[in-house]
KEVODREN-489098 format. One line per field, with one value per residue (C-alpha): residue number from 1; z, y, x. Coordinates in steps of 0.001 Angstrom, whole numbers. Each point is the difference from the previous one (the first is absolute). Layout:
num	(NUM:...)
zz	(Z:...)
yy	(Y:...)
xx	(X:...)
// end
This chain:
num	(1:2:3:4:5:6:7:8:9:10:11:12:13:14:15:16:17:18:19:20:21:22:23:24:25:26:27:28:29:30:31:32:33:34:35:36:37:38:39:40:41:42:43:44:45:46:47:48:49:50:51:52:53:54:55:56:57:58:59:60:61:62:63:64:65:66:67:68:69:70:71:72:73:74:75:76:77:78:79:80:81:82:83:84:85:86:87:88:89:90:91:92:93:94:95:96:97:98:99:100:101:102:103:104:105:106:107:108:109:110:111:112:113:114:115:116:117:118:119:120:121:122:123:124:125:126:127:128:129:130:131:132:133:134:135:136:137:138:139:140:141:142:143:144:145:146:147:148:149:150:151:152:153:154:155:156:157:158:159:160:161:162:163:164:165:166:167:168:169:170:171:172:173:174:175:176:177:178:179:180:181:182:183:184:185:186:187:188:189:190:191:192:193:194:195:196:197:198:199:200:201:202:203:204:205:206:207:208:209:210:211:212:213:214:215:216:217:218:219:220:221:222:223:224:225:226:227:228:229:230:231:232:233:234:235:236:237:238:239:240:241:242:243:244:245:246:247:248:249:250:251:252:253:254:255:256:257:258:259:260:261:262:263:264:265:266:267:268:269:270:271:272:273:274:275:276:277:278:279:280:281:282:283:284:285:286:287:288:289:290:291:292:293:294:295:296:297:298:299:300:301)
zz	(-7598:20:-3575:-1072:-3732:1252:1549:-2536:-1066:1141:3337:764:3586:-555:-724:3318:1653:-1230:516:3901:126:-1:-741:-3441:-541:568:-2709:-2177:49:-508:-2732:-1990:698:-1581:-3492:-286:-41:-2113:2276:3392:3023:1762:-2147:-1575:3648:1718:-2348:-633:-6:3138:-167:-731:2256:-483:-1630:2029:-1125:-1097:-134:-3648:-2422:-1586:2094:-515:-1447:-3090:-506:3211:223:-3122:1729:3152:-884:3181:43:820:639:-902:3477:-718:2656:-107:1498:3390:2775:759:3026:-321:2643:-580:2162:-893:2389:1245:1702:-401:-2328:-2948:-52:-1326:-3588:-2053:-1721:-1331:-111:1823:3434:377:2006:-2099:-2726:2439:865:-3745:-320:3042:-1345:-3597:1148:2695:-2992:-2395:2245:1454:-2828:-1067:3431:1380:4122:406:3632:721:2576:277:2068:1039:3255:1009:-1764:158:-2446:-802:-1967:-159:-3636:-1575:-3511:61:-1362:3822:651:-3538:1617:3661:-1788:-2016:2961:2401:-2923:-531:3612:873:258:756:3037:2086:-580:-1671:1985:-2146:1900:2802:-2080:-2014:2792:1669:-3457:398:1536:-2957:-2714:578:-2949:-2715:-2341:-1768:1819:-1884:1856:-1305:1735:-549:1681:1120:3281:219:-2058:2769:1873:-3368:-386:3299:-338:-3733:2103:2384:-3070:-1457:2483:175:-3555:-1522:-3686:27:-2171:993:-1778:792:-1172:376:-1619:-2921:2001:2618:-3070:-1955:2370:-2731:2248:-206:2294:4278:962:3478:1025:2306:1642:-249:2697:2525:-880:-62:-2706:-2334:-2177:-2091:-3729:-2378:-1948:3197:175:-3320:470:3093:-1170:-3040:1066:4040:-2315:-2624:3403:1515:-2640:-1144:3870:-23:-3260:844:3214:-1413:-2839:2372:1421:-2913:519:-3147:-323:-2121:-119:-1235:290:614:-4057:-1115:-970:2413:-2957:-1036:3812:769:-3054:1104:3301:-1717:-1995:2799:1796:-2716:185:3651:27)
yy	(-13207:3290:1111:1700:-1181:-3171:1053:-716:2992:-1370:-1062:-3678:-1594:-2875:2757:1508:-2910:1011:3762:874:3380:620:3944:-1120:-2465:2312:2579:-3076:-505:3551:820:-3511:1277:3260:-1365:-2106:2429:3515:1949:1032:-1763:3251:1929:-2685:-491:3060:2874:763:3478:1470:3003:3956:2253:3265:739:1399:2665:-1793:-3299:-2197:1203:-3861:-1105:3571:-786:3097:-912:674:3311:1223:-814:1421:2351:-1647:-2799:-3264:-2824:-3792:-2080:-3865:-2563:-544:3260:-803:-1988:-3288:-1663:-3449:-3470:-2766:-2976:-3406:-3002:-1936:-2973:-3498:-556:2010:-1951:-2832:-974:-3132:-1178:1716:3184:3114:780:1764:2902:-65:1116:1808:2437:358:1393:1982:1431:761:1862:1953:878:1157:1878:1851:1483:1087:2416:-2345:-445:-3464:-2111:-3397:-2331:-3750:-2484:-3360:-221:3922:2438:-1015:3209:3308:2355:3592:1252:2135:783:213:-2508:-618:-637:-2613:-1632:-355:-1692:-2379:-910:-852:-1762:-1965:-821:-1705:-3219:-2065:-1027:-20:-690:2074:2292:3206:1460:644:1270:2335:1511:603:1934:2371:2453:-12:516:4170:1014:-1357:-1482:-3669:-2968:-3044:-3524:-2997:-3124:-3679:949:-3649:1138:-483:2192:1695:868:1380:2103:1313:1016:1584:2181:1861:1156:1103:2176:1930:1408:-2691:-977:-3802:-1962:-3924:-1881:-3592:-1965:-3746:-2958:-1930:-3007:1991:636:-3180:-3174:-2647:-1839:-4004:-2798:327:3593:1349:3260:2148:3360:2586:2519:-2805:-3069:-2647:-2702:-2563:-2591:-632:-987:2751:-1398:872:3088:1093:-907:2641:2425:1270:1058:1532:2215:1149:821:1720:2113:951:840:2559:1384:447:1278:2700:784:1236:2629:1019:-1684:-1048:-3582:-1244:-3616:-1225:-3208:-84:-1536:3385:2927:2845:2170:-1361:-377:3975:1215:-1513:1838:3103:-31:-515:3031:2182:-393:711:3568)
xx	(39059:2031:263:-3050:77:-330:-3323:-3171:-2484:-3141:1048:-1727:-384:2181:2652:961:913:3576:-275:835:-1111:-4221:1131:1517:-2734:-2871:1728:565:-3617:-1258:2627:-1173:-3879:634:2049:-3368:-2609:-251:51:1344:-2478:1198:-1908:-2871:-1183:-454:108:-3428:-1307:-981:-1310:1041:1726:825:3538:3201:2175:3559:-1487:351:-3289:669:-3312:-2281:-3279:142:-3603:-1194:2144:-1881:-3535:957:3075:1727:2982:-983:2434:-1091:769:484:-117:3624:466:-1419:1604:-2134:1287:15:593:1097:-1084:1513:-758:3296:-1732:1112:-2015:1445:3011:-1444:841:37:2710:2448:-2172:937:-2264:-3071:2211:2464:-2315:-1885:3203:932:-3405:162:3225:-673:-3202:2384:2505:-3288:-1235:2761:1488:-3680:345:-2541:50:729:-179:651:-1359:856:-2386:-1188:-1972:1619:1996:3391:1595:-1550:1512:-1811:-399:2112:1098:3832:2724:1167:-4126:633:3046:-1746:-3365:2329:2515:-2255:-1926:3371:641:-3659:-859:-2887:-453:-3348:-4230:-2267:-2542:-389:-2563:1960:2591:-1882:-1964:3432:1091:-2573:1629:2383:-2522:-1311:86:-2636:2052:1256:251:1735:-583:2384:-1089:-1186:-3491:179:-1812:-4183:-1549:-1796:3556:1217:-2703:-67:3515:-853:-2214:1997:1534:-2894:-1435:3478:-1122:2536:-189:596:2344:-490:2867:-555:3058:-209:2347:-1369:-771:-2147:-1925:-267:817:1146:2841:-1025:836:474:186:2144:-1207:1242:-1221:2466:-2296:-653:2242:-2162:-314:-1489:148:-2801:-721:-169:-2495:-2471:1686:-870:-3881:64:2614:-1433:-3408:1287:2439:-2653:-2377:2407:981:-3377:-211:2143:-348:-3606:824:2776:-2210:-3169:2319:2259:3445:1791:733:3212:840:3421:2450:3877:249:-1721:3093:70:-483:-3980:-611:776:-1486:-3086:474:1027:-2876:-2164:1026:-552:-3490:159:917)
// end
């Protein structure tokens, strides 16, 4: 799909199958979240007031606080959050894993890196320093943040080039991006979290002790959610390979109540140390699932 008019507003995930570029798609998505709300998310999530500082000669007076000047017969400028660089990393986990979908539904990556990109193209042209790393069981890409349009076209090209390939061991991953997380700052994680709850939050951690403000965004297909396929199921292991047949109707018995433990797992787990947890599915638009994200972060800083 090459003409843009052709390309709807509000940007759904069973829309991009026919759109080849993931840099036209992200700015599809952002442009579609913005016509939908009433104001700017560059402005309704990060532009709080900060604090005073004292006013510079030549600078605008828009922001000087003339009721503060009378008190103290000084200029004060009003500093809003939007005015300071956060720098910002995004982690989103490539293992084999995330490229399962059901259907005719898109992937969990392929959401995943629509995601990964949309958040890239907010937060660039909001001055924000934005990173990327890409993992399964090491990190196979890291970009180091930056907040230029050549930093914007790096994040989304290596985005668009990745596939899925290998298991799941985000521990070792995470403590190995360590050394790429000095600053305090925003970490965004975009994975399935379909490791054990106790290797998730182990790897949550190392991010946590490197003064990291954590974003989990679990994103899962409908079916990993709510099992309702009937008759003789073939499964197959996209980490390891191996398989099974076996009737769905025992499936459904187990199923349910291992994915309801293992959630409350981890949500437990991430509450107790202060990571925020957002759940979506590959049917939800881009646009709800990064407002919920957006709106998350605003709290954070």
């Amino acid at each position: 799909m090459s003409d843009r008019k052709s390309i709807p507003l509000l940007l759904k995930p069973e829309h991009i199958s026919s759109i080849q570029s993931l840099n036209l798609v992200a700015k599809f998505v952002v442009e579609g979240m913005i016509a939908g709300m009433h104001k700017s998310p560059y402005h309704g999530f990060s532009s709080e007031f900060l604090e005073f500082r004292q006013y510079r000669d030549g600078e605008s007076t828009k922001n000087i606080d003339w009721r503060k000047e009378a008190k103290t017969e000084k200029s004060f400028v009003r500093v809003f959050e939007d005015e300071t660089n956060l720098t910002a990393n995004i982690l989103i986990d490539a293992s084999a894993s995330m490229g399962f979908s059901y259907g005719d539904r898109i992937s969990k990556f392929e959401y995943a890196r629509v995601l990964a990109a949309s958040l890239a193209w907010i937060l660039i042209r909001q001055r924000d320093l934005t990173g990327l790393i890409i993992f399964d069981e090491n990190i196979r890409e890291q970009i180091r943040p930056g907040s230029t349009n050549l930093k914007l076209r790096e994040i989304i090209g290596t985005l668009q080039n990745s596939e899925c390939l290998s298991r799941t061991n985000s521990p070792k991953a995470f403590s190995a991006a360590v050394p790429f997380l000095k600053k305090r700052g925003l970490t965004i994680v975009i994975s399935d979290f379909l490791e054990e709850p106790d290797s998730i939050l182990e790897a949550l951690r190392h991010l946590k002790y490197q003064n990291q403000e954590v974003v989990a965004v679990r994103v899962l297909d409908p079916l990993e959610v709510d099992f309702n396929i009937d008759g003789a199921v073939y499964l197959n292991d996209l980490e390891t390979g191996s398989k099974i047949n076996i009737d769905s109707d025992v499936i459904k018995k187990v199923y349910g109540n291992s994915f309801a433990e293992h959630k409350k797992k981890i949500v437990d787990g991430m509450h107790d140390f202060h990571t925020t947890f957002v759940e979506t599915t590959t049917e939800r638009t881009f646009a709800e699932t990064l407002q919920v994200i957006l709106n998350k972060r605003g709290r954070l800083f």
